[in-house]
C-alpha positions in Angstrom: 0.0 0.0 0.0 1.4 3.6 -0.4 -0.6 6.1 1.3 1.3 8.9 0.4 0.1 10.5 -2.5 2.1 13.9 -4.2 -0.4 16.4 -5.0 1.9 17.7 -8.2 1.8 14.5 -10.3 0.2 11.9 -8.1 3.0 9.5 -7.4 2.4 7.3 -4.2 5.2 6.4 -2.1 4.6 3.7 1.3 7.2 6.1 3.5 6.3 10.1 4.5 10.4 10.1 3.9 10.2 9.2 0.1 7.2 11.9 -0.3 9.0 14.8 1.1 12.6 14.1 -1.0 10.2 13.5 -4.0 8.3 17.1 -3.5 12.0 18.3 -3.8 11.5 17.4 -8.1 8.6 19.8 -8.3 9.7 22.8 -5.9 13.1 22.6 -7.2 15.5 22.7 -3.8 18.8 21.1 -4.1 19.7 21.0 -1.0 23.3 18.5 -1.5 25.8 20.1 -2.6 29.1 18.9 -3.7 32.3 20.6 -1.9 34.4 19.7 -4.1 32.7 21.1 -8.0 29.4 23.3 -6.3 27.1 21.4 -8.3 23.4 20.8 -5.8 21.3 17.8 -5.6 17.7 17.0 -4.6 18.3 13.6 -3.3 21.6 12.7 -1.2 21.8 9.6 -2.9 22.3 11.4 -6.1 25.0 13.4 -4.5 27.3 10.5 -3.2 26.6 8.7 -7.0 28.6 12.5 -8.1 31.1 12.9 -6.0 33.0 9.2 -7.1 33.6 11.3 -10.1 36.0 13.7 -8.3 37.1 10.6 -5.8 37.7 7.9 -8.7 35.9 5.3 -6.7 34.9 2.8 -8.8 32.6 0.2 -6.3 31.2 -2.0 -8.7 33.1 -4.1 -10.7 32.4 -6.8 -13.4 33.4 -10.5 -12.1 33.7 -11.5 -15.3 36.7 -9.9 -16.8 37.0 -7.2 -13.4 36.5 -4.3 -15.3 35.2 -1.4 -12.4 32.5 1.2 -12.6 31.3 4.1 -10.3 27.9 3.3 -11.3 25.8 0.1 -11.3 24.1 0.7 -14.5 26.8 1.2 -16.1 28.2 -2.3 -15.1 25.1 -3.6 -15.7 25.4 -2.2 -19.4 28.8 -3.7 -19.3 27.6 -7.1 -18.6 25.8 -7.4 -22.1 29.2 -7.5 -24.1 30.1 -10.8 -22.1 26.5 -12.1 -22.8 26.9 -11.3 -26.5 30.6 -13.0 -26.7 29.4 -15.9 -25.2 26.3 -16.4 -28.1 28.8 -15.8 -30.5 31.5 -18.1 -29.8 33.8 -20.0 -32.0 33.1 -24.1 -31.2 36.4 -24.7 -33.0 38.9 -22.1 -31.8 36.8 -20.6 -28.7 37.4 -17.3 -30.0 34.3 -14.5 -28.8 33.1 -12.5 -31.4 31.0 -9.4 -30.3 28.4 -10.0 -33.6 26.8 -13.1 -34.7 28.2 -11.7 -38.7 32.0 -11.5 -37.7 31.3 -14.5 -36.1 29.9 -16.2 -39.5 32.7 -15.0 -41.6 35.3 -16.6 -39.0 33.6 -19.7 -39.4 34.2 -19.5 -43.1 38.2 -20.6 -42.3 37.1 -23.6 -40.7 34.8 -25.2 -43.3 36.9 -23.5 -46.3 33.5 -22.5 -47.5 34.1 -20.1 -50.6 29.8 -18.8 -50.8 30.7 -15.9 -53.0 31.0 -16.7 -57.3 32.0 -14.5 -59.7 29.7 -15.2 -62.5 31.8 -13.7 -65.0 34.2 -16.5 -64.7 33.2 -18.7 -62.1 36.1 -17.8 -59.6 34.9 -18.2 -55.7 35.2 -16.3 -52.5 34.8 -16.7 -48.7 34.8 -13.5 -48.5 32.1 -10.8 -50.1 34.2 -7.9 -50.1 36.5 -9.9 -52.3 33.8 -10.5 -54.8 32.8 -7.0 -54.7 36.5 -6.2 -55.9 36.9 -9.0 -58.3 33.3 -7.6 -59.7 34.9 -4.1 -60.1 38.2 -5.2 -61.9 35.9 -7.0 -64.6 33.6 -3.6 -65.1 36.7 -1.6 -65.2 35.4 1.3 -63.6 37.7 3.4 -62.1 36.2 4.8 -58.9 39.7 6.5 -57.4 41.1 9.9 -59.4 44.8 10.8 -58.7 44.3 14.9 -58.1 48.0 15.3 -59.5 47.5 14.6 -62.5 44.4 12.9 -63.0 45.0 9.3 -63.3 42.4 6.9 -62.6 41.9 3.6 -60.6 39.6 0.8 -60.3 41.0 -0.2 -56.7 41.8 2.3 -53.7 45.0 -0.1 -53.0 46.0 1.2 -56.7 45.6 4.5 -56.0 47.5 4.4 -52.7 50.2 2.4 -54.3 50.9 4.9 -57.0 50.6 8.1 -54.9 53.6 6.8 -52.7 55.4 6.7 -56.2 54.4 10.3 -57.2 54.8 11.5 -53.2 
């Protein structure tokens, strides 16, 4: 049951306590205020959460790989990466990857899969970025100007290649 009802926005609290540090939202007193920066609070809580900023204290840290935080949510954000490594684990290797696709393209070595064809000659990838530039050598199309002199390439390693010649 909460019994105490704010007369601003109607939030009920079961302590007289939480009801008067609540009012504070709507009347706008800070009275904690930090020594150390001058920056005022409306709840003391709030106020010892801001001053591990200035101290460095960091009281919650992650188990997992002890990584520290000064604030719980923020380990509790932390905690997700772990959970994500573990769903996207390598079986063979054990390696984590932090997304299921980088995961998927490791996997790739393993099987020696090669999923991407070039169909203008039939040569295979594992990779589709490789595709991608075997498809822009057969079109020839030269997406990289040289500003010197105007020179063109179909490849960006082309380009840097030949502006370390004319640097």
């Amino acid at each position: 049951e909460k019994p105490y009802k704010c007369e601003e926005c109607d939030r009920a609290f079961s302590q007289s306590s939480n009801l008067t540090e609540h009012k504070k939202i709507h009347t706008g007193e800070k009275p904690y205020k930090c020594e150390e920066c001058g920056k005022a609070f409306n709840r003391f809580s709030t106020l010892t959460k801001h001053k591990r900023i200035h101290t460095g204290e960091k009281p919650y840290k992650c188990e997992e790989c002890g990584k520290a935080f000064n604030q719980s949510y923020q380990l509790t954000r932390h905690k997700i990466v772990h959970t994500k490594e573990k769903l996207n684990k390598c079986e063979e290797f054990g390696k984590a990857f932090k997304q299921s696709s980088h995961r998927t393209i490791h996997k790739i070595i393993h099987t020696g899969e090669k999923p991407y064809k070039c169909e203008e000659h039939g040569k295979v990838f594992n990779q589709s970025s490789n595709l991608t530039t075997q498809k822009i050598i057969h079109t020839g199309e030269n997406l990289y100007k040289f500003e010197e002199h105007g020179k063109a390439f179909n490849l960006f390693s082309n380009i840097t290649n030949h502006k370390i010649i004319y640097t």
